[in-house]
ZALUM-942615 format. One record per residue (C-alpha): residue in three letters; chain; y, x, z. Coordinates in Angstrom, 1 decimal. Example, Ala and Ser with C-alpha at 12.3 -4.5 7.8 and 13.67 -1.06 7.14 Angstrom:
+------+-------+--------+--------+--------+
! resn ! chain !      Y !      X !      Z !
+------+-------+--------+--------+--------+
!  Ala !     A !   -4.5 !   12.3 !    7.8 !
!  Ser !     A !   -1.1 !   13.7 !    7.1 !
+------+-------+--------+--------+--------+
***
This chain:
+------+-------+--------+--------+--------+
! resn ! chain !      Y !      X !      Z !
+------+-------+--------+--------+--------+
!  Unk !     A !  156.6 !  106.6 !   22.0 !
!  Unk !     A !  157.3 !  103.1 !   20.4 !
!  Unk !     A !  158.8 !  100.4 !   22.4 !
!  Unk !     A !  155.2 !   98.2 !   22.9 !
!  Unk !     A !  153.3 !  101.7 !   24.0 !
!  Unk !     A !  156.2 !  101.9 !   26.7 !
!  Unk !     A !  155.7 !   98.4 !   27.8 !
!  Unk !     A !  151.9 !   98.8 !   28.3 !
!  Unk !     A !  152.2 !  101.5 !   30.2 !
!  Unk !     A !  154.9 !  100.0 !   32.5 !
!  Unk !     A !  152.8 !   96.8 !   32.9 !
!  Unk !     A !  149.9 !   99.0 !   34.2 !
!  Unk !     A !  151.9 !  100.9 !   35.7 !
!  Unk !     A !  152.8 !   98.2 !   38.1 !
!  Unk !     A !  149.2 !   96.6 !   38.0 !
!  Unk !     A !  148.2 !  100.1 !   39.4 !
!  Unk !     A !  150.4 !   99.7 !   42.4 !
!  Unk !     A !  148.6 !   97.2 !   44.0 !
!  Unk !     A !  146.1 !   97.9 !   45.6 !
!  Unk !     A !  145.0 !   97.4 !   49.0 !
!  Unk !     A !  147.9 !   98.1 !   51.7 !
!  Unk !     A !  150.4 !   98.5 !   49.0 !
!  Unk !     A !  154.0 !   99.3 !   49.4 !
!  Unk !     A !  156.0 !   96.1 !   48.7 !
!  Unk !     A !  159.2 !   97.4 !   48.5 !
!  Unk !     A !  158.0 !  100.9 !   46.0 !
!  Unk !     A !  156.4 !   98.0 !   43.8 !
!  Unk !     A !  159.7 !   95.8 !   44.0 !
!  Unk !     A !  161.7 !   99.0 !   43.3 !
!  Unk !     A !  159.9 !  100.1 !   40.4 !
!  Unk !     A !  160.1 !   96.9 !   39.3 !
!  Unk !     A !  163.6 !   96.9 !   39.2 !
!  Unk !     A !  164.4 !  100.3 !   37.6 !
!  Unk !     A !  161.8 !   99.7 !   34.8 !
!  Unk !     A !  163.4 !   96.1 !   33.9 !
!  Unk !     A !  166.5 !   98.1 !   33.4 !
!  Unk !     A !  164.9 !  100.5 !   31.4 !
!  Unk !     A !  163.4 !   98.3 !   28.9 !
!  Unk !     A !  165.6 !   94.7 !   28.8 !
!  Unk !     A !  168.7 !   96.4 !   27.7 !
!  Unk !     A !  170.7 !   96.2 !   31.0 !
!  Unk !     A !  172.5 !   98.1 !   32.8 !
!  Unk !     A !  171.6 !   97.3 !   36.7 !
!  Unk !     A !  169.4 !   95.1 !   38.6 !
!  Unk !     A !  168.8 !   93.7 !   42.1 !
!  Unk !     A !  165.9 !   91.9 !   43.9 !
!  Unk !     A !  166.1 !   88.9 !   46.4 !
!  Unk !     A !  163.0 !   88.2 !   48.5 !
!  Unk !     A !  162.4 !   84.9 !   50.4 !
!  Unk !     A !  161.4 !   85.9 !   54.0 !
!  Unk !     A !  158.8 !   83.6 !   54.2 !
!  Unk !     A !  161.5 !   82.1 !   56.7 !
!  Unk !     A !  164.0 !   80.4 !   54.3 !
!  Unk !     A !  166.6 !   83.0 !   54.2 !
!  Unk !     A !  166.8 !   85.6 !   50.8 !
!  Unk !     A !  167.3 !   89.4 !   51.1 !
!  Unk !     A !  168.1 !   91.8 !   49.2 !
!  Unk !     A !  164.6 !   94.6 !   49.1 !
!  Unk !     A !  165.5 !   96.1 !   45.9 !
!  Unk !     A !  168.2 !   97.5 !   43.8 !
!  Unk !     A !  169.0 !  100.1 !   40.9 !
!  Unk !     A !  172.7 !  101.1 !   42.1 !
!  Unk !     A !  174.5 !  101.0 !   45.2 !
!  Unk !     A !  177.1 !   98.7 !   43.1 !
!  Unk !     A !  174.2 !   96.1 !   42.6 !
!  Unk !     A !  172.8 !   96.1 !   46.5 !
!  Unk !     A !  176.3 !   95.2 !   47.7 !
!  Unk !     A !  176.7 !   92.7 !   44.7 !
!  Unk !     A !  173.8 !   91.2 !   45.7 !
!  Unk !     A !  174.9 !   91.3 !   49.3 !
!  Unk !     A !  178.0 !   89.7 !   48.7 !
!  Unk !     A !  176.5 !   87.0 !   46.7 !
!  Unk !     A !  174.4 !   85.9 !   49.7 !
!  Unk !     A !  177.4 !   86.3 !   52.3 !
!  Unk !     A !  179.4 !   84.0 !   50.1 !
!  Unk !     A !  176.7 !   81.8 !   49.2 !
!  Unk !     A !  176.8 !   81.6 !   45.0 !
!  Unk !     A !  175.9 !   83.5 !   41.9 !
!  Unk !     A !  173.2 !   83.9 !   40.0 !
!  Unk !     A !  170.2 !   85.1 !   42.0 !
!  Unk !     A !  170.9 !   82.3 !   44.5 !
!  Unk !     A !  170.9 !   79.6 !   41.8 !
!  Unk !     A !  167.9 !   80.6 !   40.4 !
!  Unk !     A !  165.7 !   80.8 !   42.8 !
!  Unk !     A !  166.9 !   77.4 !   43.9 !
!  Unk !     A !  166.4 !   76.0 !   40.5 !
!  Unk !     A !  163.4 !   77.8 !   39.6 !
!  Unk !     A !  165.1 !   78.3 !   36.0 !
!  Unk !     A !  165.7 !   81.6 !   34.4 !
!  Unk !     A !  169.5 !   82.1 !   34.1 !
!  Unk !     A !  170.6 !   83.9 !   30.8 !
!  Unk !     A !  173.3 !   85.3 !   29.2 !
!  Unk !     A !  176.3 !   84.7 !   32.0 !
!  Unk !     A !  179.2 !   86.2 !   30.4 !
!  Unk !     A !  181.4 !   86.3 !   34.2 !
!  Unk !     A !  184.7 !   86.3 !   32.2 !
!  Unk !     A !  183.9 !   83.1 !   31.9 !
!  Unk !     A !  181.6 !   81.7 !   35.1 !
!  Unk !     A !  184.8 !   81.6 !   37.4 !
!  Unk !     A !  184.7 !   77.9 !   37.8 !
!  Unk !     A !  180.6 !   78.1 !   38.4 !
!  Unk !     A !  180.8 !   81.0 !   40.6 !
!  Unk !     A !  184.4 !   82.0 !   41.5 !
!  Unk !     A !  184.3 !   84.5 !   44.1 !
!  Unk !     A !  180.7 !   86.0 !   42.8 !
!  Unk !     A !  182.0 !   86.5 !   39.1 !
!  Unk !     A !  185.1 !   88.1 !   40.6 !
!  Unk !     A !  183.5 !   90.6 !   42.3 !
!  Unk !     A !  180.7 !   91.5 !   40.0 !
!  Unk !     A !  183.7 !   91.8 !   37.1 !
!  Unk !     A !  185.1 !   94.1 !   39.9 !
!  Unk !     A !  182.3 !   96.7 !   40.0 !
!  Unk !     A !  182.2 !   96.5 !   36.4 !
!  Unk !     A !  179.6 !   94.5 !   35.0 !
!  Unk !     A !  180.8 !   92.0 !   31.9 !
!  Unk !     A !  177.3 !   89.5 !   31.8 !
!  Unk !     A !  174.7 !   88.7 !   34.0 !
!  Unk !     A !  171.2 !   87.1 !   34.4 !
!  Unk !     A !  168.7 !   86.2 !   36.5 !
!  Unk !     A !  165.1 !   85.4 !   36.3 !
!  Unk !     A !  162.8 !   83.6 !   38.9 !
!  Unk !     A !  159.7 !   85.2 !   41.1 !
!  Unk !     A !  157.8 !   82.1 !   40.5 !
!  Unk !     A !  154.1 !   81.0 !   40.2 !
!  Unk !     A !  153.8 !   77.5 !   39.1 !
!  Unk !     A !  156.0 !   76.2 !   42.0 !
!  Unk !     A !  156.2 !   78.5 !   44.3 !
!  Unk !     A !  159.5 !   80.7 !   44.1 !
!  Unk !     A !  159.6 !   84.0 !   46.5 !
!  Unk !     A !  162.2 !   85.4 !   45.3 !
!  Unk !     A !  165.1 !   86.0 !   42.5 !
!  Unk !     A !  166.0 !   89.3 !   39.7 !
!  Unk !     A !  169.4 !   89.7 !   39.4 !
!  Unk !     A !  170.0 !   92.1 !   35.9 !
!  Unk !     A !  173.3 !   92.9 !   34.8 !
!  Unk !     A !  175.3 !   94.7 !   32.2 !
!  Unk !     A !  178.4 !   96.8 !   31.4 !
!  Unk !     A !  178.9 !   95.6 !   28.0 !
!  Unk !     A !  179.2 !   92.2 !   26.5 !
!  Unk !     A !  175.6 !   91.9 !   24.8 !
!  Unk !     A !  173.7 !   89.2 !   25.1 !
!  Unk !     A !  169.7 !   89.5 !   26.4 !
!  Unk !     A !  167.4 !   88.8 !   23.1 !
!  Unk !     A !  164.3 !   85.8 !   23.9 !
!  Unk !     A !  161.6 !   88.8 !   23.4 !
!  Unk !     A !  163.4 !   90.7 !   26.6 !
!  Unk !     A !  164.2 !   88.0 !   28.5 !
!  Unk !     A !  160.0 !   87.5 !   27.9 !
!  Unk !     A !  159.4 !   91.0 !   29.3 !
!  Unk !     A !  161.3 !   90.3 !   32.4 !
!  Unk !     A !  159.8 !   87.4 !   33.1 !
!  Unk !     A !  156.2 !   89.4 !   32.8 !
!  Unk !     A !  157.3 !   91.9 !   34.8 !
!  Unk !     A !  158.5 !   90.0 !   37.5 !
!  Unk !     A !  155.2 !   87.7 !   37.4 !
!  Unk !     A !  153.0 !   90.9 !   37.6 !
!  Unk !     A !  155.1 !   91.5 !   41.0 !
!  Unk !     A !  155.0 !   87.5 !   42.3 !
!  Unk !     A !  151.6 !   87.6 !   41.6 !
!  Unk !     A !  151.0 !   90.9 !   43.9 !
!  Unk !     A !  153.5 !   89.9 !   46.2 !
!  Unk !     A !  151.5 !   86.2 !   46.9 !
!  Unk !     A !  148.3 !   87.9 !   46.8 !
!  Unk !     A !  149.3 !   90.0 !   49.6 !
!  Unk !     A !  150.6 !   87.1 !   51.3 !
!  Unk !     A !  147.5 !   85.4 !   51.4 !
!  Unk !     A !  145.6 !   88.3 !   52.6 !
!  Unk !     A !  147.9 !   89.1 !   55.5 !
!  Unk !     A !  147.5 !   85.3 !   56.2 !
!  Unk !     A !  143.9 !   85.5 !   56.3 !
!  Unk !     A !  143.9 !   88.4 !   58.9 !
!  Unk !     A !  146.7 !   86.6 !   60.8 !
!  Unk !     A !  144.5 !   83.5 !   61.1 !
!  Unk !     A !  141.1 !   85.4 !   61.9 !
!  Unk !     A !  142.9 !   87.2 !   64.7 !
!  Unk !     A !  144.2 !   83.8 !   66.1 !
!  Unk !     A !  140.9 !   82.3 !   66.1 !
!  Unk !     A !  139.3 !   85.6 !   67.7 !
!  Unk !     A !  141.8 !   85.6 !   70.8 !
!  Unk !     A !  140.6 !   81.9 !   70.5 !
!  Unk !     A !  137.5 !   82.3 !   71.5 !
!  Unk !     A !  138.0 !   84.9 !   73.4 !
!  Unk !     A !  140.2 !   83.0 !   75.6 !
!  Unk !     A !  137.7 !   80.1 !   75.3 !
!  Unk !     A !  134.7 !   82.6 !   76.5 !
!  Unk !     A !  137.2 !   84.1 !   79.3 !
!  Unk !     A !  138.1 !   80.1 !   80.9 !
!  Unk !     A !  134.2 !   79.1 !   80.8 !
!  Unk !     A !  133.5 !   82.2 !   82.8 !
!  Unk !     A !  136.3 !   81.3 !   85.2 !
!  Unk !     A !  135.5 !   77.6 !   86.0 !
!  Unk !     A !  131.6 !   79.5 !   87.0 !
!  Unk !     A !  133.4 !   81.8 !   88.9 !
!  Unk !     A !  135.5 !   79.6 !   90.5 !
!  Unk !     A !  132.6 !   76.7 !   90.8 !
!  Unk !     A !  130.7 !   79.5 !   93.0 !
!  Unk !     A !  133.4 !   80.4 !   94.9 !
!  Unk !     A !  135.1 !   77.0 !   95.9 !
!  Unk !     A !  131.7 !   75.4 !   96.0 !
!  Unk !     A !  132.5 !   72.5 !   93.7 !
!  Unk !     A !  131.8 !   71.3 !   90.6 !
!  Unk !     A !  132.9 !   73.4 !   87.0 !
!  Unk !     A !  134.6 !   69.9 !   85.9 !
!  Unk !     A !  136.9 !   70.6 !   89.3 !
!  Unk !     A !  137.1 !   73.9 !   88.4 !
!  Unk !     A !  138.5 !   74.0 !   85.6 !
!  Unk !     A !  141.0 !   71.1 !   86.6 !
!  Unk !     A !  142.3 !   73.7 !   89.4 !
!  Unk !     A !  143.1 !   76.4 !   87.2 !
!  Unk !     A !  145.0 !   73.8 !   84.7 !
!  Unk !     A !  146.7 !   72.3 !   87.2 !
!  Unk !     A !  147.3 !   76.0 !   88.9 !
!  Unk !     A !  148.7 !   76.9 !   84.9 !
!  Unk !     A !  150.9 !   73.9 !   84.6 !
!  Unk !     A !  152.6 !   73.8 !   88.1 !
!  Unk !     A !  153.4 !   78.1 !   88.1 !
!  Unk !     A !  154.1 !   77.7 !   83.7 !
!  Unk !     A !  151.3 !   80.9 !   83.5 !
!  Unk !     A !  149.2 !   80.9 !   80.3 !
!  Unk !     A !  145.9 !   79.1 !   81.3 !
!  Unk !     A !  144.1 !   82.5 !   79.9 !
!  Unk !     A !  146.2 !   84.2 !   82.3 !
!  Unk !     A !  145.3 !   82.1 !   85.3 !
!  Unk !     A !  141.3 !   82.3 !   84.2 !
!  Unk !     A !  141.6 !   86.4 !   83.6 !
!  Unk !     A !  143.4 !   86.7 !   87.6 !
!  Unk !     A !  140.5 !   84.1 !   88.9 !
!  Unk !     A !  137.8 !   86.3 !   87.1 !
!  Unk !     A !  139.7 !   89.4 !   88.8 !
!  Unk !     A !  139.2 !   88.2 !   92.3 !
!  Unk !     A !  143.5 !   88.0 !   92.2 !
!  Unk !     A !  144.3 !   84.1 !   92.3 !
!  Unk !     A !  141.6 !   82.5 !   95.4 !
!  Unk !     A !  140.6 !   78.8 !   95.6 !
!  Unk !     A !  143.2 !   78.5 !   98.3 !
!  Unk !     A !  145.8 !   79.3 !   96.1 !
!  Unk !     A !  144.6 !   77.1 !   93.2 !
!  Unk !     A !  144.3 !   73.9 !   95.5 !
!  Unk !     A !  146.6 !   71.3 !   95.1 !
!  Unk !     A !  146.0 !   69.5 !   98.1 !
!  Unk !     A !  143.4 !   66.8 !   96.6 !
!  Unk !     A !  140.1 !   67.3 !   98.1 !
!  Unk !     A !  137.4 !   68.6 !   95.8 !
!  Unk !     A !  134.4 !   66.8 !   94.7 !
!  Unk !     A !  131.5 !   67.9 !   96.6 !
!  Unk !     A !  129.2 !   69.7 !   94.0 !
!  Unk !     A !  126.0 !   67.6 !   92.9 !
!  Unk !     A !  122.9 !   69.4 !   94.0 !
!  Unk !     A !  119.6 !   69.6 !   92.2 !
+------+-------+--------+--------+--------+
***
């Protein structure tokens, strides 16, 4: 099989992989063992942005690359970390030489064994989620054409990953505005409750149970679910202020 029917096949490969509910971390994974496989390196390691400001490490081809990449966020510098700061692809680091641009990084990774390394952004237009760390055992330099297929493959996965993102969004927000109104249609059905009960107006009702919430620190939705229950009284809910007499029609 030539080179270009390999790298159709990996690129639908990973276009197969998402689908709905996919596994982030199997697409991240193959994501980094097939960049090895076809850009001429040796190892690899992903950073992800937790959506939090802080990168970890979700992916790697060798247990020497995890705990590179490990140590290079303990100690702040190398490669993946500059990267996805810049937003630049990073080529061609030969670490004999990157002591005085990463000192304790290129020491280590020289450690494990690895002579060059590069790294390439998980970017879409701005946005950067994340940082591919690709390394190699001998000095050889990373050619423009695979330094292009890196950068496919890792847009194929930025692209899934922020599509994912926005879909988990979406539910997150559509359950927020469901216990919205739900908490909404549970506090009018309170303040009638109560209205009947303490024989004043909904407008004092619904006062009570705020000031009730805001004197004990109890969610309002709380205090509207125990009034509802027949567990919190309008004895327990007055503050002392007499209550409007209720306008009759």
């Amino acid at each position: 099989m030539s080179g270009d029917q390999r790298l159709v096949e990996v690129f639908v490969e990973l276009a197969d992989t998402l689908v709905d509910d996919f596994d982030v971390v199997d697409l991240l994974q193959v994501l980094t063992e097939r960049c090895v496989e076809l850009v001429d390196t040796d190892a690899a390691g992903l950073m992800l942005d937790d959506q939090r400001g802080t990168l970890q490490v979700v992916a790697s081809t060798s247990e020497s690359a995890r705990l590179l990449e490990l140590f290079e966020l303990q100690r702040d510098e190398g490669p993946c970390l500059e990267c996805f700061r810049t937003g630049q692809v990073i080529a061609n680091i030969d670490l004999t030489e990157a002591g005085s641009r990463w000192p304790r990084f290129a020491e280590a990774a020289r450690g494990v064994g690895f002579a060059v390394s590069h790294a390439v952004p998980l970017r879409l237009r701005q946005q950067v989620i994340g940082a591919l760390n690709l390394f190699t055992v001998e000095q050889r330099r990373l050619s423009d054409e695979h330094l292009a297929v890196a950068r496919g493959l890792a847009d194929i996965a930025t692209i899934g990953l922020l599509h994912e993102r926005a879909i988990r969004d979406q539910v997150v927000l559509s359950e927020q505005l469901q216990a919205a109104l739900h908490s909404r249609i549970l506090i009018e059905q309170a303040k009638g409750v109560l209205s009947a009960r303490a024989a004043t107006s909904v407008d004092e009702a619904f006062r009570l149970m705020r000031t009730h919430a805001r004197r004990t620190g109890r969610p309002l939705t709380a205090v509207a679910d125990a009034v509802v229950a027949g567990t919190l009284g309008a004895g327990e809910l007055s503050d002392g202020r007499p209550a409007p007499s209720r306008q009759r029609r």
